[in-house]
N, C-alpha and C positions, 0 to 999 in steps of 0.2 A: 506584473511579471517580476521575477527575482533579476537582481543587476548583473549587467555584464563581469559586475567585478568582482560578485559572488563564483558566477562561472569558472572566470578565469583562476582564483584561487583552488577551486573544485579541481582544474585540470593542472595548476601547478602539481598541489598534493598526487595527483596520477603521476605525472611523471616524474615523481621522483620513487614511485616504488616502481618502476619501469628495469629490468635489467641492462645493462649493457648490452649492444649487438640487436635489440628487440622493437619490434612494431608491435602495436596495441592498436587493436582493430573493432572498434564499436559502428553498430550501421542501426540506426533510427528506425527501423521495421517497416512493412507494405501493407498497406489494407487488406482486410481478409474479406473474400466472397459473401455476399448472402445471398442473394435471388435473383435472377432476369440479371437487369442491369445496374444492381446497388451492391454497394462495400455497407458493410460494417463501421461504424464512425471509427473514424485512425486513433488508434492509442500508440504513441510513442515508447519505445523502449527508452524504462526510465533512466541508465546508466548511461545512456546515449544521452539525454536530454537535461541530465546531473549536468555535466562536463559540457555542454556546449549552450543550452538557452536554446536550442532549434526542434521545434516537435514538428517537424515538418516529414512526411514521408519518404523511403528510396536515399535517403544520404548516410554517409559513410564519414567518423572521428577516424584520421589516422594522427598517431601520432608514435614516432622512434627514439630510440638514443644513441648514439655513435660518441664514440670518445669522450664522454661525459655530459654533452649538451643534447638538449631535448627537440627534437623540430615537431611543430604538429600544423595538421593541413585539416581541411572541410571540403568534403565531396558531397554537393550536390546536386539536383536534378536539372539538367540543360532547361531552357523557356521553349513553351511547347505552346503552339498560336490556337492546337483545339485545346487545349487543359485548360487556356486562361480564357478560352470564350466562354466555358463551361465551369469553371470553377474562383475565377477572378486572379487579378495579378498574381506574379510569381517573382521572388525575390530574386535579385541580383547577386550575384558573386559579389563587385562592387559594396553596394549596399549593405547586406547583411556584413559584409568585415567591419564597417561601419558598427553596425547593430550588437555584434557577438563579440567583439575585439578578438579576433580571430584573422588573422594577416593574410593567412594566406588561403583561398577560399577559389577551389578549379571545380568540374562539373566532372558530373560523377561516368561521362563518356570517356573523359581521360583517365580514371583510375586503374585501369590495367596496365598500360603502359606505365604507369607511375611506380605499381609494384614490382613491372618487371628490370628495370633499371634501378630501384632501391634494394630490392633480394642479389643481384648480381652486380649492381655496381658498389654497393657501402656495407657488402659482406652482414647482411642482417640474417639470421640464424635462428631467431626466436618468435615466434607469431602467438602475438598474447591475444584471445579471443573472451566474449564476453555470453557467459553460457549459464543461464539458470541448471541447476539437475534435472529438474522435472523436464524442463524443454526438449532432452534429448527422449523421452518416448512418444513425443507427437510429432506428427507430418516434419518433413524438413521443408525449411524457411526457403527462403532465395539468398539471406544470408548465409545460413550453413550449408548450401549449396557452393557459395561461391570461398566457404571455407575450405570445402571439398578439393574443390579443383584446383585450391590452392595448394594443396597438402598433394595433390596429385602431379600436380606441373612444378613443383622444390621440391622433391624428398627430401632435401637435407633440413627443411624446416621440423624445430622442435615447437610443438602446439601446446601451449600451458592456459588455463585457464585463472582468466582474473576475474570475475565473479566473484570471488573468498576476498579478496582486497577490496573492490570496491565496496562490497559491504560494510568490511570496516572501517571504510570514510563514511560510509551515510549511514552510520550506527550510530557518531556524535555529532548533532544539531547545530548547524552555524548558526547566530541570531537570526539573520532573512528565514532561515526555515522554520523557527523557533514561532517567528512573526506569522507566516504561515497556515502552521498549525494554529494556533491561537484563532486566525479567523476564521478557519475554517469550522471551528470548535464551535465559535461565535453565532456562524449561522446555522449550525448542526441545532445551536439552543433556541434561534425564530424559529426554526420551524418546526422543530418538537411542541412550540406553547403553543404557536398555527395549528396544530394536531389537538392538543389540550383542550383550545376553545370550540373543539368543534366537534369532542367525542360524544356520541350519545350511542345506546343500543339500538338497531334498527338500520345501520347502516354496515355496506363492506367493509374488509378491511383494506381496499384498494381505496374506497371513496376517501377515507382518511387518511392514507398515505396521500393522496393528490393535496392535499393541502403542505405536508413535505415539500414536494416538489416544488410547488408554487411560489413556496418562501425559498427555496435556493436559486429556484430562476429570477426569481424578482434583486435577489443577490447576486447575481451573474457567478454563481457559483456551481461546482457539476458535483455528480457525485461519486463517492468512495467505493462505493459497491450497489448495487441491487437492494434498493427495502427488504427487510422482513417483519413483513406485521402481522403478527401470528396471535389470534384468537385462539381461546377456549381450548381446546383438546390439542389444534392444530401449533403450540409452541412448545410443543414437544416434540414435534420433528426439527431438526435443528436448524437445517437451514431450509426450511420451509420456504416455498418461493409466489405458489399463485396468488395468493392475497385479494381472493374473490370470495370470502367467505364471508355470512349474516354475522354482525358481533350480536349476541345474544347479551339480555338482562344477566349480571350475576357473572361473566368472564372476566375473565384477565385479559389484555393484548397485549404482547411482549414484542416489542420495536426491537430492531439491531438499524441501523442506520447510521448515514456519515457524508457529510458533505467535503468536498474535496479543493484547496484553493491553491490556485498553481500549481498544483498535482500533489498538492498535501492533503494530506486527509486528515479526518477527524474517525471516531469508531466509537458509537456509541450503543448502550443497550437500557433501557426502561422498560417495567414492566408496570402498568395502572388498570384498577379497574374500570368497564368499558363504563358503567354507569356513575361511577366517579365515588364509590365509598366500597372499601375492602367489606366482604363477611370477615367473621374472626377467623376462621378456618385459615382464608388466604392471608389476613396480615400477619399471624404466628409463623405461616413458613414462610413469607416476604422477606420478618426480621432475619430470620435466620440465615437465609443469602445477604442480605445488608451485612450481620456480624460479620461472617465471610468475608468480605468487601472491605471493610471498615480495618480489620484484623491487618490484612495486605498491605492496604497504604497506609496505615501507624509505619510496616517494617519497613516500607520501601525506600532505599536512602542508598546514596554511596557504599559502596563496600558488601553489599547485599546479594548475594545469587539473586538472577532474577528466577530461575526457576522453584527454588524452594517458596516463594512467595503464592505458588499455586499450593502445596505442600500444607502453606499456613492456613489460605483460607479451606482447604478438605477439612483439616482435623477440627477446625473452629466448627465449621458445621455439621462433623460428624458429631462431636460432643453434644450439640444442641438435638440433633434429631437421637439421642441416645434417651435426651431428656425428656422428650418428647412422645418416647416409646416407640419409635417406630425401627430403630435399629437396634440390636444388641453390643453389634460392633465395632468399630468404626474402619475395618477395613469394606461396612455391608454399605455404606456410602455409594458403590457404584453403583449400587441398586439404582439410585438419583443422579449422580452427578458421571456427565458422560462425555465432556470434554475437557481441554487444557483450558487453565483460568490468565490468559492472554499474551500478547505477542508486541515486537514490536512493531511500531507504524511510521510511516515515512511517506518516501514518492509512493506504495504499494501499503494497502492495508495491512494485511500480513507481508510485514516486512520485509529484508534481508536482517542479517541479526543472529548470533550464536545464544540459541533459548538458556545455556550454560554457562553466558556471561555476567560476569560480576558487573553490577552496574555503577556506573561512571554519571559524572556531571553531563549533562543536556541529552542525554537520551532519552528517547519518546518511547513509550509502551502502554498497552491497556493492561488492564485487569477483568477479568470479565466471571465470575462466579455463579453458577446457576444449578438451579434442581428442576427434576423436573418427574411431575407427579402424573403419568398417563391414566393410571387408575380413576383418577381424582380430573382428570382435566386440564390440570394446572403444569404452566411451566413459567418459571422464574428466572430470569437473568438480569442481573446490574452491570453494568460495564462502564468504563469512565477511558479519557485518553488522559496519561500524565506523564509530566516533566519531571526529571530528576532535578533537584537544585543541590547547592553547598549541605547541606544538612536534610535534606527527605526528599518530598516529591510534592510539586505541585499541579492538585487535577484542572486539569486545561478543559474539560466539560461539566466544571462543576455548577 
């Protein structure tokens, strides 16, 4: 786990972009339903779990400013004698202040009175809430619920959204995150060669994903997202998902995968023959997403838009496929190429991160370039996760 002191520095930088008068209000999120009587294994709201070290579900980051000093509290969930016969101990107030250096740590029973004497007794005016965009077109939370009621019992509360800030705190890499990523890079590359030694035609493409998996558990490592291990015809859908298909003699399989360490992820994509030797057909348009790729990270450095670096690797490959005859122009490109060439990565794969940003020292980004030939069967993606350093960029899945 990353150190308390990394935390606590994470929740300095918050409160000092905090207004005067204002509560910033993060709540760790609630398991989501599946079936009968099972949840969905709990994913932590990563802004919540930035700022505080606790992936634990149902607790609530407050933290205010009043006359220029900052107070911040941890609400979490009371000890419940069925929870811990069914699911095992459950941390202490006590304790976890120990664990988080977090001082002051009450049970999330008493959170409403806490807001109602902090809105009306120290004149707070500002309720900063933490709100992806996309979140607001699905179901409401039990948090925005209790946003709700809050915006309904203060009207005089002004609701701003910090979302946009915290992103650009986890847009530049402190060292422990930097570490992180690095490992998780690390075991992204066992278990891709665990895949390697074991690819032949004649098998699914899930059977060889299982060998993925194996090398990340064996790592105690989780993952970034969902495999895609997309044979033959089938990696040309993009995010292709069953990965129950025969690899045939003569395919390609194009991996996207990412092992994830401490909630860092790694993002990676390879495409190899299933039988382990290109025809020439497919290494001609292999190189030409490689030049793509190759093109990108020569520019990528300091001072660099990140988004013209997808820019860079189009034209690189439109020029080659011009050469190649199969386009006349190079804006006929999207014939092939049908996505953005990557994002950045952090506690979420696809990051938080402004695609428009000029990039800066220790931020993490892929690059991911691809064609993709349905006619032909064939789909190509290379993809890498990379550090910016003083002078370029170093690929952390090289």
């Amino acid at each position: 786990m990353l150190t308390k002191r990394f935390h606590q520095s994470r929740r300095d930088a918050y409160a000092a972009l905090l207004p005067e008068g204002a509560l910033g209000l993060l709540f760790s999120g609630d398991e989501v339903f599946k079936v009968a009587d099972e949840f969905y294994p709990f994913e932590v709201n990563r802004d919540f779990c930035y700022l505080t070290g606790y992936d634990k579900p149902r607790a609530v980051y407050a933290a205010y400013k009043k006359n220029g000093k900052v107070r911040d509290l941890l609400f979490i969930e009371p000890i419940d004698a069925h929870a811990v016969l069914y699911n095992g101990p459950m941390a202490t107030a006590e304790s976890l202040s120990k664990t988080l250096g977090i001082s002051d740590i009450r049970y999330t029973d008493t959170l409403e009175d806490f807001l109602s004497r902090l809105f009306f007794g120290q004149n707070i005016t500002t309720l900063m809430v933490d709100e992806l965009p996309y979140q607001l077109s699905l179901p409401e939370t039990p948090a925005q619920a209790m946003i709700q009621k809050l915006m309904h019992t203060y009207p005089f509360l002004q609701v701003q959204n910090s979302n946009f800030l915290l992103g650009e705190l986890r847009s530049h890499k402190e060292p422990e995150e930097i570490d992180a990523h690095r490992k998780a890079c690390h075991v992204t590359e066992q278990g891709v060669k665990a895949m390697l030694q074991h690819l032949r035609p004649g098998m699914t493409e899930g059977q060889i994903e299982a060998y993925f998996d194996f090398a990340l558990k064996t790592a105690g490592a989780g993952h970034a997202f969902d495999t895609i291990a997309a044979s033959g015809k089938n990696a040309c859908t993009l995010h292709y998902s069953e990965n129950n298909a025969m690899m045939q003699d003569g395919d390609l399989i194009l991996y996207d995968l990412g092992a994830s360490w401490n909630l860092y992820c790694a993002d990676v994509s390879r495409t190899y023959p299933v039988n382990g030797k290109f025809t020439k057909r497919q290494r001609v348009l292999y190189e030409v997403v490689l030049k793509g790729l190759n093109a990108a990270l020569d520019a990528a450095k300091p001072g660099q838009p990140k988004h013209l670096l997808q820019e860079l690797s189009k034209q690189v490959m439109a020029d080659e496929l011009i050469k190649l005859g199969m386009i006349q122009k190079p804006e006929e490109i999207a014939r092939y190429y049908k996505h953005g060439s990557g994002h950045f990565i952090g506690l979420f794969t696809h990051d938080v991160g402004d695609d428009q940003a000029i990039l800066e020292k220790d931020m993490v980004f892929t690059l991911e370039p691809g064609l993709y030939f349905a006619e032909e069967g064939i789909g190509i993606r290379i993809e890498d996760t990379l550090l910016v350093n003083e002078n370029g960029c170093e690929v952390l899945s090289a």
